[in-house]
SEPAVEX-439734 format. One line per 3 residues: number of its first residue (from 1); their letters; for each residue z, y, x of N, C-alpha, C, O. Coordinates in steps of 0.2 Angstrom, whole numbers, padded with zeros to 4 digits. Layout:
% residues N
NUM = a = Z/Y/X/Z/Y/X/Z/Y/X/Z/Y/X; ... .
***
This chain:
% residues 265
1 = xxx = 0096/-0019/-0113/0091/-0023/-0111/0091/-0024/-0104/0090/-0020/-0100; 0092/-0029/-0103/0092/-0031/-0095/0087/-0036/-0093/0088/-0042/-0095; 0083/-0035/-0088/0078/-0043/-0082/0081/-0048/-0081/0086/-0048/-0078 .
4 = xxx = 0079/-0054/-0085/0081/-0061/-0086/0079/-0066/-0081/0082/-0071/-0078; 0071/-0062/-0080/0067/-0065/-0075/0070/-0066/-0069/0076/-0063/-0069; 0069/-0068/-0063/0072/-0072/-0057/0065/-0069/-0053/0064/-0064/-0050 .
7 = xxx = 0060/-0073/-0055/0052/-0072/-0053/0050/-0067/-0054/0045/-0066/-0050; 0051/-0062/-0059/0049/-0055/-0059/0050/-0051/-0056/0046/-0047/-0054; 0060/-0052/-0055/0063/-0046/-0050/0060/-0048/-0044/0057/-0044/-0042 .
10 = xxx = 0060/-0054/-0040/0058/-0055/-0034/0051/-0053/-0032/0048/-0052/-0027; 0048/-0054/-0041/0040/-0051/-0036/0039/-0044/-0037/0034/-0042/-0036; 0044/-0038/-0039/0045/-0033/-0037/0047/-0032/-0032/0044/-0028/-0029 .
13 = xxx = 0054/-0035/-0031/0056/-0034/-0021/0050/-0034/-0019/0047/-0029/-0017; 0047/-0042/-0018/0041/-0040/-0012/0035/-0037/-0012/0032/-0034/-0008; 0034/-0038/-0017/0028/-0029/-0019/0030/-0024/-0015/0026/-0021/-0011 .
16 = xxx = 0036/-0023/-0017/0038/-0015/-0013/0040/-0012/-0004/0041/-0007/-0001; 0039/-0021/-0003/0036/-0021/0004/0042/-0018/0009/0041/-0014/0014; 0047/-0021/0008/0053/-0014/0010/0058/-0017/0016/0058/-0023/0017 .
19 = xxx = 0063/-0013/0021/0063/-0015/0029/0071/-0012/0028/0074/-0010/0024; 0073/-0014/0036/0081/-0013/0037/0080/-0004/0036/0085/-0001/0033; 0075/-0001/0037/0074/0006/0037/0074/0011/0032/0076/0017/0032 .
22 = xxx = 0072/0006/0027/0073/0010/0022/0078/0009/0016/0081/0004/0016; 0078/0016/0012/0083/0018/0005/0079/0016/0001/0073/0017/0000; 0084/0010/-0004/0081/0009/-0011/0087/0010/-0017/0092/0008/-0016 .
25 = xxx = 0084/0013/-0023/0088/0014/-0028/0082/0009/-0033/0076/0009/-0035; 0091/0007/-0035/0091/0002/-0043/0093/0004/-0046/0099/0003/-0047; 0090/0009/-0051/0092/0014/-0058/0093/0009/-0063/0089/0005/-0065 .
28 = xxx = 0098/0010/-0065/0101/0005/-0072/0102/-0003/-0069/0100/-0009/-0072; 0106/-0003/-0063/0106/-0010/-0059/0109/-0015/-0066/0108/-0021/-0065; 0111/-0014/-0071/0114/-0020/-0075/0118/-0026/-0072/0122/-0024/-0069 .
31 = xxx = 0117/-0032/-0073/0120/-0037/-0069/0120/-0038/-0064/0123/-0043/-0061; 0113/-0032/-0060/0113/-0036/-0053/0105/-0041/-0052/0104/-0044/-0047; 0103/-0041/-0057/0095/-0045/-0057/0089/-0044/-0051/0085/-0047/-0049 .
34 = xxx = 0091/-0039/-0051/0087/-0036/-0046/0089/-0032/-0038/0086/-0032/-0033; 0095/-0030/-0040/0099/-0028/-0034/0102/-0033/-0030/0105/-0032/-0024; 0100/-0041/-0033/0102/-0046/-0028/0095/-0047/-0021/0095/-0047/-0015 .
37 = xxx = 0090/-0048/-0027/0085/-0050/-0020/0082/-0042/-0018/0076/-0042/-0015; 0086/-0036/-0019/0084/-0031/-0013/0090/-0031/-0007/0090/-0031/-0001; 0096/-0033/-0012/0100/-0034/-0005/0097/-0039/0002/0099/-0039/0008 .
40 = xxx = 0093/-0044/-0001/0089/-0051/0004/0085/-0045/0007/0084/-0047/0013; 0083/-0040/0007/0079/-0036/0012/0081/-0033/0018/0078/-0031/0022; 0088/-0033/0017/0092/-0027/0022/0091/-0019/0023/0093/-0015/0027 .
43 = xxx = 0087/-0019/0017/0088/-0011/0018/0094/-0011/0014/0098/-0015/0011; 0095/-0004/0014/0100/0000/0012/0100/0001/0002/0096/0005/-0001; 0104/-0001/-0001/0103/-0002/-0007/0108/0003/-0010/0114/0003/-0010 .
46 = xxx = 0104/0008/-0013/0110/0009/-0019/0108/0008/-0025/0102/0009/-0026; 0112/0005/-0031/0115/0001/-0034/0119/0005/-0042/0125/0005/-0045; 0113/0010/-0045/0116/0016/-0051/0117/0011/-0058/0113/0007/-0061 .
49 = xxx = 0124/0013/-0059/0124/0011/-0068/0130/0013/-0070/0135/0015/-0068; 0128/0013/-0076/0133/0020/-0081/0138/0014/-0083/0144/0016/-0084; 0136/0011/-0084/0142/0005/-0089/0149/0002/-0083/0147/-0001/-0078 .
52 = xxx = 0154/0003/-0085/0159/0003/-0082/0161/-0005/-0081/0165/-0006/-0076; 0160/-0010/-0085/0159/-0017/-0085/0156/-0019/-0082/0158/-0024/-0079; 0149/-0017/-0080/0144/-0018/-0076/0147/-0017/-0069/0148/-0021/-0064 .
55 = xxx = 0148/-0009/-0071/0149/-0006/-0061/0154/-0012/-0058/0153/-0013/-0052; 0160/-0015/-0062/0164/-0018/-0060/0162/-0026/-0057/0165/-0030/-0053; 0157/-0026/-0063/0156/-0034/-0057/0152/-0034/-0054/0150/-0039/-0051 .
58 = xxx = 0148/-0029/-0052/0143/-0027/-0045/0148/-0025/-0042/0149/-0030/-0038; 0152/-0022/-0040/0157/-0021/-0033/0159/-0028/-0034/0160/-0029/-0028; 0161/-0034/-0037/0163/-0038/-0034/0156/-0042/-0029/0155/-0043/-0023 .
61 = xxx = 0152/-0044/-0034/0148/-0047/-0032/0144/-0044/-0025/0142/-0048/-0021; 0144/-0037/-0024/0141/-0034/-0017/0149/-0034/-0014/0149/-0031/-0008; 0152/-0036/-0016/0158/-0032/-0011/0158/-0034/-0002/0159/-0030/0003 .
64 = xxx = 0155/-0041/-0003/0153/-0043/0005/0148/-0040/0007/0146/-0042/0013; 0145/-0035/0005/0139/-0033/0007/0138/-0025/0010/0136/-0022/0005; 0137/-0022/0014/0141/-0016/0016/0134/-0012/0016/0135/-0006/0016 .
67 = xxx = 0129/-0014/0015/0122/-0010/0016/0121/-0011/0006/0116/-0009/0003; 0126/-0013/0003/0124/-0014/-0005/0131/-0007/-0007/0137/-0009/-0005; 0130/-0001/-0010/0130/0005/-0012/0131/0003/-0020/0125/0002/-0022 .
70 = xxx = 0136/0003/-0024/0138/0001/-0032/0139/0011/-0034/0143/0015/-0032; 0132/0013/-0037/0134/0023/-0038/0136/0021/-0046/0131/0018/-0050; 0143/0024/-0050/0145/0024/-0055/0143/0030/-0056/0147/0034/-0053 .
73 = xxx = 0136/0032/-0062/0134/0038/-0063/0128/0035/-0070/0126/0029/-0071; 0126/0040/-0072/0118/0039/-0077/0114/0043/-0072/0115/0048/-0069; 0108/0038/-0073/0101/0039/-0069/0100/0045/-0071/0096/0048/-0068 .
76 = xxx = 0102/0048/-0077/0097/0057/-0078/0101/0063/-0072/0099/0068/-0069; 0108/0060/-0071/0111/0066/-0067/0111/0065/-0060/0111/0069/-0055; 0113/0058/-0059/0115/0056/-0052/0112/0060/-0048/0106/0062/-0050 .
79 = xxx = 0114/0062/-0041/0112/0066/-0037/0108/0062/-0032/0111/0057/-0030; 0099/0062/-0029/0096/0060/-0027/0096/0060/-0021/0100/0064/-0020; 0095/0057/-0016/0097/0057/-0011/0093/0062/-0006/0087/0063/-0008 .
82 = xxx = 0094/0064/-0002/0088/0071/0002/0086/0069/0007/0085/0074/0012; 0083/0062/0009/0078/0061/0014/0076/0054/0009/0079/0051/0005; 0068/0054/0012/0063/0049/0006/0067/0042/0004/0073/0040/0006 .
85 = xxx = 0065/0040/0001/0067/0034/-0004/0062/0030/-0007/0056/0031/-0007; 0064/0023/-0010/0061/0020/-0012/0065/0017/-0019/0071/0016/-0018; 0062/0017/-0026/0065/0016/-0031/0062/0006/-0033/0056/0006/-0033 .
88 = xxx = 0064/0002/-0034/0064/-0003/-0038/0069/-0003/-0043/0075/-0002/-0042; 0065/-0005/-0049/0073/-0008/-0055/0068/-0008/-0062/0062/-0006/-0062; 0072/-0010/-0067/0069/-0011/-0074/0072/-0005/-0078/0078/-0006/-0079 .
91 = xxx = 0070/-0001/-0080/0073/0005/-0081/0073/0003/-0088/0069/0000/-0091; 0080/0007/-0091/0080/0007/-0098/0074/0011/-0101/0072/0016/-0099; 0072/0007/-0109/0064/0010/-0109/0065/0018/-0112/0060/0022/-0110 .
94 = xxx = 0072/0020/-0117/0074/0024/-0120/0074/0031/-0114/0074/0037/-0117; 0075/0031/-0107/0076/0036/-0104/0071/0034/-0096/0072/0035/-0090; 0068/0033/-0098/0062/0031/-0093/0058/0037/-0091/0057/0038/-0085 .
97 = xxx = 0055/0045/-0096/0054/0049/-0094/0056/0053/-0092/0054/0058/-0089; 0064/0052/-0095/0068/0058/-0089/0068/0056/-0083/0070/0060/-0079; 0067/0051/-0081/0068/0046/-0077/0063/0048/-0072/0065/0048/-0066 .
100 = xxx = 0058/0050/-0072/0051/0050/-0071/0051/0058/-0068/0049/0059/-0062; 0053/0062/-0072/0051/0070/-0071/0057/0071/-0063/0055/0073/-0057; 0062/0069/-0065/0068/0067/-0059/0064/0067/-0053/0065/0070/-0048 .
103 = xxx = 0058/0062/-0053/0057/0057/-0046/0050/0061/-0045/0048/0062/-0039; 0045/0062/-0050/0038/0063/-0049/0036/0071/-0050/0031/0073/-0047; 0041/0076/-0054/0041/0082/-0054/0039/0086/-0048/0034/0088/-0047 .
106 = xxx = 0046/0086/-0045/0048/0093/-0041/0041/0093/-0034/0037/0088/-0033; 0041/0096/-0032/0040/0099/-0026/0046/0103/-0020/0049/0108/-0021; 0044/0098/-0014/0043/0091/-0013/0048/0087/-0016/0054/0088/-0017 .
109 = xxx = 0044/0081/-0017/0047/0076/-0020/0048/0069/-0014/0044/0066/-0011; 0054/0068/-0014/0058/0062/-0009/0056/0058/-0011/0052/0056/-0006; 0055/0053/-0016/0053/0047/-0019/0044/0047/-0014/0040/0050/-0014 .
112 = xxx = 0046/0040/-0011/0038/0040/-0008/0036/0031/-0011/0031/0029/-0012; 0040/0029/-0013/0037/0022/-0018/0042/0020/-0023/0048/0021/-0024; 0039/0017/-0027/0043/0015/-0032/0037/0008/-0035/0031/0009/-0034 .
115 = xxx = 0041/0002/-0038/0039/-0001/-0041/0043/-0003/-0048/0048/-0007/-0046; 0044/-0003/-0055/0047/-0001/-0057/0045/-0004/-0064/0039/-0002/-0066; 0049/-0007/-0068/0048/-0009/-0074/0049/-0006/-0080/0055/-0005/-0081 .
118 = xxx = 0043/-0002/-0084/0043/0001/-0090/0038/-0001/-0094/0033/-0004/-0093; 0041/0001/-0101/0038/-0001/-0107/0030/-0001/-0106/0028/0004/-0103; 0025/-0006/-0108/0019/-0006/-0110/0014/-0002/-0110/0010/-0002/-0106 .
121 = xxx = 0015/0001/-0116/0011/0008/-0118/0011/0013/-0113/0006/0015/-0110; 0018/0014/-0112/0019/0021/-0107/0014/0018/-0100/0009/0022/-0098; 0015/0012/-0098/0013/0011/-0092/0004/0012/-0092/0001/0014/-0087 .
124 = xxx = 0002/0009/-0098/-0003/0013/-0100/-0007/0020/-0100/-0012/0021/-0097; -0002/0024/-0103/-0003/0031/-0104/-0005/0034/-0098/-0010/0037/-0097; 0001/0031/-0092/0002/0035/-0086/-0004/0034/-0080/-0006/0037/-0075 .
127 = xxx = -0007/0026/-0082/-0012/0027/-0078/-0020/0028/-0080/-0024/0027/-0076; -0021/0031/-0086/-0028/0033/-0088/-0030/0035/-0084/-0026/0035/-0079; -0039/0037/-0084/-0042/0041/-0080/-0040/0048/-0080/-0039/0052/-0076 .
130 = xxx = -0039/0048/-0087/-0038/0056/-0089/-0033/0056/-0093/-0033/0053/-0098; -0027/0060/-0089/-0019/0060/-0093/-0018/0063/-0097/-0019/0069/-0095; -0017/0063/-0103/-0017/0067/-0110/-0013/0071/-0110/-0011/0074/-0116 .
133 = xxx = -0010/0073/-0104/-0005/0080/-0104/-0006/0083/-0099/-0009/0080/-0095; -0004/0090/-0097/-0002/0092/-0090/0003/0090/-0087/0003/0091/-0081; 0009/0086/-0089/0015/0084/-0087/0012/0075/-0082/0015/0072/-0077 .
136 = xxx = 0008/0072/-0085/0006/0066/-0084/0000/0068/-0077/0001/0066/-0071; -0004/0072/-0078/-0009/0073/-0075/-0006/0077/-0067/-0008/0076/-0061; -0001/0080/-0070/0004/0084/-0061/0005/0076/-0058/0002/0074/-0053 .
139 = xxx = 0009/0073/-0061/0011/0065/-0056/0005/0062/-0055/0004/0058/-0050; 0001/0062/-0059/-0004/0056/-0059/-0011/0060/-0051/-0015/0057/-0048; -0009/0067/-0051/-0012/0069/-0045/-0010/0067/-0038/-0013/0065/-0033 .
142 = xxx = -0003/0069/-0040/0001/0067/-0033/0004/0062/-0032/0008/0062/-0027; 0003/0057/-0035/0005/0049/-0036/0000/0045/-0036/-0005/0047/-0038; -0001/0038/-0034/-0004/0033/-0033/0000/0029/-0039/0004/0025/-0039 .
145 = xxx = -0003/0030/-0046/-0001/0027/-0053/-0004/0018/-0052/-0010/0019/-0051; -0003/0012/-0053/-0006/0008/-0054/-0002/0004/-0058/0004/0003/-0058; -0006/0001/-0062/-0003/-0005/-0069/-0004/-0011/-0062/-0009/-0013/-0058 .
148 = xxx = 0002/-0014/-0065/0001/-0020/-0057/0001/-0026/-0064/-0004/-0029/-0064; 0005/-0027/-0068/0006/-0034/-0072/0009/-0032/-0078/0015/-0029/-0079; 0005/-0037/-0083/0012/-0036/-0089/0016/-0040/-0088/0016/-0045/-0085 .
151 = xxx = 0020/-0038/-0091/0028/-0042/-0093/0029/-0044/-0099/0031/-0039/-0102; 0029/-0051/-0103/0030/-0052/-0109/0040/-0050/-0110/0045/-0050/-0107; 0040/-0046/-0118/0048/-0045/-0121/0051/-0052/-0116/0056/-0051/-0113 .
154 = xxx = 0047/-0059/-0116/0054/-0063/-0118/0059/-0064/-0111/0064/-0068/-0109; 0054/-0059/-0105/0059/-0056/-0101/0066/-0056/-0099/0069/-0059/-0094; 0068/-0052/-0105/0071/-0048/-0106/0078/-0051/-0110/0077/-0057/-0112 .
157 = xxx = 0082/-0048/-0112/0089/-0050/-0117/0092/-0043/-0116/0093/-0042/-0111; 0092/-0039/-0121/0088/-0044/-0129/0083/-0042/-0127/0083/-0037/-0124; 0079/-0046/-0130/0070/-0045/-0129/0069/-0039/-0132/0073/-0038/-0137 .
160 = xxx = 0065/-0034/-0130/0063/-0028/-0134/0058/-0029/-0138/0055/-0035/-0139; 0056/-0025/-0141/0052/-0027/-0147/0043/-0024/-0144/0038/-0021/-0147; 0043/-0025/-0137/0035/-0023/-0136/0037/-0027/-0128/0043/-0028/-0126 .
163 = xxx = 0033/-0029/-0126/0031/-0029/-0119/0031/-0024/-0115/0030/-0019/-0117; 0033/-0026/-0108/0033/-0021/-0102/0028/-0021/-0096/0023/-0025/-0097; 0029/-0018/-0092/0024/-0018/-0086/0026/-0017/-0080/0032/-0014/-0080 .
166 = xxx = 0023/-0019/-0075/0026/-0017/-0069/0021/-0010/-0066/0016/-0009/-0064; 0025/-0007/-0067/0021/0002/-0063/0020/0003/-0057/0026/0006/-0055; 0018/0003/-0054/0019/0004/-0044/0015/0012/-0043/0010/0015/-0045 .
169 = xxx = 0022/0013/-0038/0021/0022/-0038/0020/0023/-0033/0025/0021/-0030; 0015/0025/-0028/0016/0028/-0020/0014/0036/-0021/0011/0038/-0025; 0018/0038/-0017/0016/0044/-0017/0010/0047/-0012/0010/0043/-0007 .
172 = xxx = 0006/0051/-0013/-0001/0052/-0010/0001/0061/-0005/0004/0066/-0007; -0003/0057/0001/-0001/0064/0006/-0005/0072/0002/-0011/0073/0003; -0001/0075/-0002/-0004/0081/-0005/0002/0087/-0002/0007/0088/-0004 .
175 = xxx = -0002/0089/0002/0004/0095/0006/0004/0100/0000/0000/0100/-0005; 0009/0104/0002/0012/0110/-0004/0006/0115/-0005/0004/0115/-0011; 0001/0118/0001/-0003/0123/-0002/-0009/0120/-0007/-0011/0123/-0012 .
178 = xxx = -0011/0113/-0004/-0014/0109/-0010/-0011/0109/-0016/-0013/0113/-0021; -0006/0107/-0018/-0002/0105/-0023/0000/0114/-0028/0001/0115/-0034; -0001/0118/-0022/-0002/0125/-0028/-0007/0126/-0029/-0006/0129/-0034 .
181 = xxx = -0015/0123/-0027/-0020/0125/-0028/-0021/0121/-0035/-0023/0122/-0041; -0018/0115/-0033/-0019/0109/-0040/-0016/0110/-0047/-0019/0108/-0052; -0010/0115/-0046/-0006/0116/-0051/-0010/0122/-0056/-0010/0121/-0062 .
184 = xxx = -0013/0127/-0053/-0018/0133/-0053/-0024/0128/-0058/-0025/0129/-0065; -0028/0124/-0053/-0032/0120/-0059/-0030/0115/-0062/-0034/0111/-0063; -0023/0113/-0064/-0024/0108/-0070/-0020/0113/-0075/-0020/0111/-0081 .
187 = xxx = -0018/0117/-0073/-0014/0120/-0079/-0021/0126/-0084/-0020/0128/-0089; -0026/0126/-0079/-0033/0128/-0085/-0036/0123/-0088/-0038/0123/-0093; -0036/0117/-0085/-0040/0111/-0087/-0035/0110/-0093/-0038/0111/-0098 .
190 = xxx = -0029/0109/-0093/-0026/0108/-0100/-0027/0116/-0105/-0026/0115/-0111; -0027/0118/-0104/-0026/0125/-0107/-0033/0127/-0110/-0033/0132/-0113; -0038/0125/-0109/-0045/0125/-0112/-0048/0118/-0106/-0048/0118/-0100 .
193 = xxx = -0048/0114/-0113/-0051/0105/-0110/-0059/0105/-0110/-0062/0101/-0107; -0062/0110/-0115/-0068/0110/-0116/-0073/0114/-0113/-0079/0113/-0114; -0069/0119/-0109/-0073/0125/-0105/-0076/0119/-0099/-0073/0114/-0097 .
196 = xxx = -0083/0122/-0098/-0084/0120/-0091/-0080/0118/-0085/-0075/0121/-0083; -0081/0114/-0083/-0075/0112/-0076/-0077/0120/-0070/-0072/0121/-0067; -0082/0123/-0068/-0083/0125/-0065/-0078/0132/-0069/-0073/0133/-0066 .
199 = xxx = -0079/0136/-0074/-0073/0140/-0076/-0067/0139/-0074/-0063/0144/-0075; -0065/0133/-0073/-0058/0131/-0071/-0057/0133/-0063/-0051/0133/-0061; -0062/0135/-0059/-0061/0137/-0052/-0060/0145/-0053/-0057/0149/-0048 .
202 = xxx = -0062/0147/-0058/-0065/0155/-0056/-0060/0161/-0056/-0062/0166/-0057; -0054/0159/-0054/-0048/0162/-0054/-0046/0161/-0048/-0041/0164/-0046; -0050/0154/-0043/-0046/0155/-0037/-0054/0155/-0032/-0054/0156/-0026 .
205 = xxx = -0060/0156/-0035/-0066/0157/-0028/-0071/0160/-0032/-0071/0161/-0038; -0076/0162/-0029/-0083/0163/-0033/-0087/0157/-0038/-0086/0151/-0039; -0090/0162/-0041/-0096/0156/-0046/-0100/0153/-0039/-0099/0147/-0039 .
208 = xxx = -0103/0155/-0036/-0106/0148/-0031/-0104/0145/-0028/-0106/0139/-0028; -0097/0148/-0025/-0094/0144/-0022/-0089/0135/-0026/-0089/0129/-0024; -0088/0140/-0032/-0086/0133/-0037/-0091/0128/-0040/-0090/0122/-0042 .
211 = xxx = -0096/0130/-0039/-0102/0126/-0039/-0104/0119/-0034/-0106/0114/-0034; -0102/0124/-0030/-0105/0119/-0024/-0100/0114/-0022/-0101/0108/-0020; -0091/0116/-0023/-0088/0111/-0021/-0087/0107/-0027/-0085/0101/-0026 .
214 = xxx = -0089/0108/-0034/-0088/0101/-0037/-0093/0099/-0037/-0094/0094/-0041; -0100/0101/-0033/-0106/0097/-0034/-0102/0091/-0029/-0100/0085/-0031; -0101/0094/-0021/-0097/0092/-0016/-0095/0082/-0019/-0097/0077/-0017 .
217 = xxx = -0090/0085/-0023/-0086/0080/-0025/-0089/0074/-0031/-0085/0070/-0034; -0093/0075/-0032/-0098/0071/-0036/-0098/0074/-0046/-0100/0072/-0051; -0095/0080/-0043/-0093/0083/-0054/-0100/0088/-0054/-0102/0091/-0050 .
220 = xxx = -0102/0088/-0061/-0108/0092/-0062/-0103/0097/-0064/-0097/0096/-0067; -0105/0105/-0063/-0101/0110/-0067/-0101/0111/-0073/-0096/0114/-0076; -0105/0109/-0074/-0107/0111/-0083/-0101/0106/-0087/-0100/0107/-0093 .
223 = xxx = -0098/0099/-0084/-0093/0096/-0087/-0088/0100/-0090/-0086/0105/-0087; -0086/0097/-0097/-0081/0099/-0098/-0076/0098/-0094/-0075/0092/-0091; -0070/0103/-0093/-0065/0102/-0088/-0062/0095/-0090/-0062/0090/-0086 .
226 = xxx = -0059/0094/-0097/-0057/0089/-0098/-0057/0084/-0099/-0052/0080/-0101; -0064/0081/-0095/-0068/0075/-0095/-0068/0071/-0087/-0069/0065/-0085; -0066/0076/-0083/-0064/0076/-0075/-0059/0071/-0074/-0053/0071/-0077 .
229 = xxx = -0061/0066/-0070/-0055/0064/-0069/-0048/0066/-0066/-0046/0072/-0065; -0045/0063/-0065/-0037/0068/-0061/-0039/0068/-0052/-0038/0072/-0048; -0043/0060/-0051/-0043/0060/-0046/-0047/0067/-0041/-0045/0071/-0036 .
232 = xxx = -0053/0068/-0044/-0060/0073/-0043/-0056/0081/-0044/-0058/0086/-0042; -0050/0080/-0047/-0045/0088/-0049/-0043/0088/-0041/-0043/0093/-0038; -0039/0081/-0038/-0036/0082/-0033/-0039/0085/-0027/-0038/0090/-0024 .
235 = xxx = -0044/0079/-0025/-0050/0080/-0020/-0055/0088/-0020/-0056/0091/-0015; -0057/0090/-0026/-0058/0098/-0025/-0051/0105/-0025/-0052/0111/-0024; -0045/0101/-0025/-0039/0105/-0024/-0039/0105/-0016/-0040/0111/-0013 .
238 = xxx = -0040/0099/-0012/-0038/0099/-0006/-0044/0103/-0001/-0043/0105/0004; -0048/0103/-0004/-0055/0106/0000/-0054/0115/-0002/-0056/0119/0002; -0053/0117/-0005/-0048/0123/-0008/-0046/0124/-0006/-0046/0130/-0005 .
241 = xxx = -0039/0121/-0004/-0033/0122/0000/-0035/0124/0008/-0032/0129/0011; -0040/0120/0008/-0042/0121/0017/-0046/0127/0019/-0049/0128/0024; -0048/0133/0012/-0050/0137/0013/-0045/0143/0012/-0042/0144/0006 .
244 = xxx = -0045/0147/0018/-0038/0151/0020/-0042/0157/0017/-0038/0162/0018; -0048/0157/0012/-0050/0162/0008/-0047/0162/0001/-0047/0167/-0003; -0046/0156/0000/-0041/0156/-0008/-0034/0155/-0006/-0031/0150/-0003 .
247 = xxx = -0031/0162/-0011/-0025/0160/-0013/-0023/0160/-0019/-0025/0162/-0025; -0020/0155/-0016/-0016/0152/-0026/-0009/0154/-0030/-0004/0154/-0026; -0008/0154/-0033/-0003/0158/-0035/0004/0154/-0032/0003/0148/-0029 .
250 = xxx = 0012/0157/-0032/0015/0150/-0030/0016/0148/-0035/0015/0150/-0041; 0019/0140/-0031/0020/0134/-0037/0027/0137/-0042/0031/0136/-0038; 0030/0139/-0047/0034/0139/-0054/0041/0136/-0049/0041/0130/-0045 .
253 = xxx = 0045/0140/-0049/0050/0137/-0047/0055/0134/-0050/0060/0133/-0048; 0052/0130/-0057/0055/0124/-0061/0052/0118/-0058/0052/0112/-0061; 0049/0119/-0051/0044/0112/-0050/0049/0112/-0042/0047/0111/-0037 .
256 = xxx = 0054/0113/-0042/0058/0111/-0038/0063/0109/-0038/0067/0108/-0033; 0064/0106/-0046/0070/0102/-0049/0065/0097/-0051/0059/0098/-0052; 0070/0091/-0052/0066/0087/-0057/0069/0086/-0063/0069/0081/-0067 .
259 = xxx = 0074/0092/-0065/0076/0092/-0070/0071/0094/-0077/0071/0091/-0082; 0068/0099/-0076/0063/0103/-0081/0057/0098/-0082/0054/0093/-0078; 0055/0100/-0088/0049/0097/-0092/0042/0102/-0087/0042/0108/-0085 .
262 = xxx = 0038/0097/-0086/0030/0100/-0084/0029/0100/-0091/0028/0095/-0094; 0027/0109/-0092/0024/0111/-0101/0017/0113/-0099/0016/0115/-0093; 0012/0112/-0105/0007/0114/-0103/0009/0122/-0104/0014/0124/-0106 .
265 = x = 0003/0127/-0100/0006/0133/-0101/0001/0137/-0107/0002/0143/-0109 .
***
């Protein structure tokens, strides 16, 4: 399934806002639909796809072009690159969440934006208030999730049998000892949804003190933890973070690949 549109890919390039300075990756570049008007940006392109037909007429068509990068690899394994990045492309929808865990998992994570076309629903799922998993809810802390547009199938060739969406990713300033503090309470908020959100503190402060900062942040204690939005999880992480009286345990050292699943625990 490959971007038909001209008007689509283009208004992804410019959504994603992107300069001679920066890295951008096209996971599953296919024909080139989109790796043509990133190359019109001047940054620096690379250019992933597994199909050997494909890779071959993208080296000709970039061949003039030395800032356009053709990587013969599958987006689950390719090796990512190790200073920030920006991702655009229309991802196959079949491997879209490995795709995801890669880029939104680890700690730290390189990817500082993405604009990127994925299935419907998922696009859905991922921007709720409240993410139906711990694995949705870690990214949906440390990312800027927004449903920007749908995309009708007929897109697409061959048309898939649902519509897509355009998902826009910024990544949000959540330094590490927040981001352990965060991990600590959402891995209780999934693990008992229904206990008070204030018991979800009590492993990392006092009972008044857990009181007071999700009054602080506008959460009554007595909520259920998983009625919380993800946002009010982050903003009481950060405010916790900055108290050099809590410590949190460290962050799971599967959160430094993006290879591993975020399980609830």
């Amino acid at each position: 399934m490959h971007l038909l549109s001209g008007r689509v890919a283009d208004r992804l390039v410019r959504d994603a806002g992107l300069g001679r300075d920066d890295l951008v990756i096209d996971f599953g570049a296919g024909p080139g639909s989109i790796t043509a008007p990133l190359a019109g940006t001047g940054s620096r392109v690379l250019a992933v796809e597994r199909d050997e037909a494909f890779v071959r007429a993208l080296r000709r068509r970039f061949a003039d072009q030395p800032r356009v990068r053709v990587v013969h690899d599958d987006l689950r394994r390719v090796r990512l690159p190790g200073r920030d990045f920006a991702v655009v492309a229309s991802i196959p929808f079949a491997v879209t969440t490995p795709l995801l865990r890669r880029l939104l998992t680890p700690v730290p994570s390189r990817l500082a934006r993405a604009d990127v076309v994925v299935e419907w629903g998922l696009a859905r799922r991922l921007t709720a208030a409240r993410p139906r998993d711990l694995e949705a809810a870690w990214w949906a802390a440390r990312f800027d999730l927004r449903l920007v547009r749908r995309i009708p199938a007929s897109c697409f060739t061959p048309a898939p049998g649902v519509d897509a969406a355009h998902l826009s990713i910024r990544r949000s300033p959540v330094d590490r000892r927040t981001q352990a503090v965060l991990w600590t309470l959402l891995g209780a908020v999934y693990r008992r949804p229904d206990t008070p959100a204030r018991h979800v503190l009590g492993d990392l402060v006092a009972h008044r003190l857990a009181h007071r900062v999700l009054r602080a942040h506008g959460t009554d204690p007595a909520t259920p933890a998983g009625e919380v939005r993800i946002g009010h999880w982050t903003a009481v992480a950060t405010t916790l973070a900055g108290d050099r009286a809590v410590s949190p345990p460290p962050l799971p050292r599967a959160l430094g690949s993006g290879h591993g699943r975020v399980r609830d625990r």
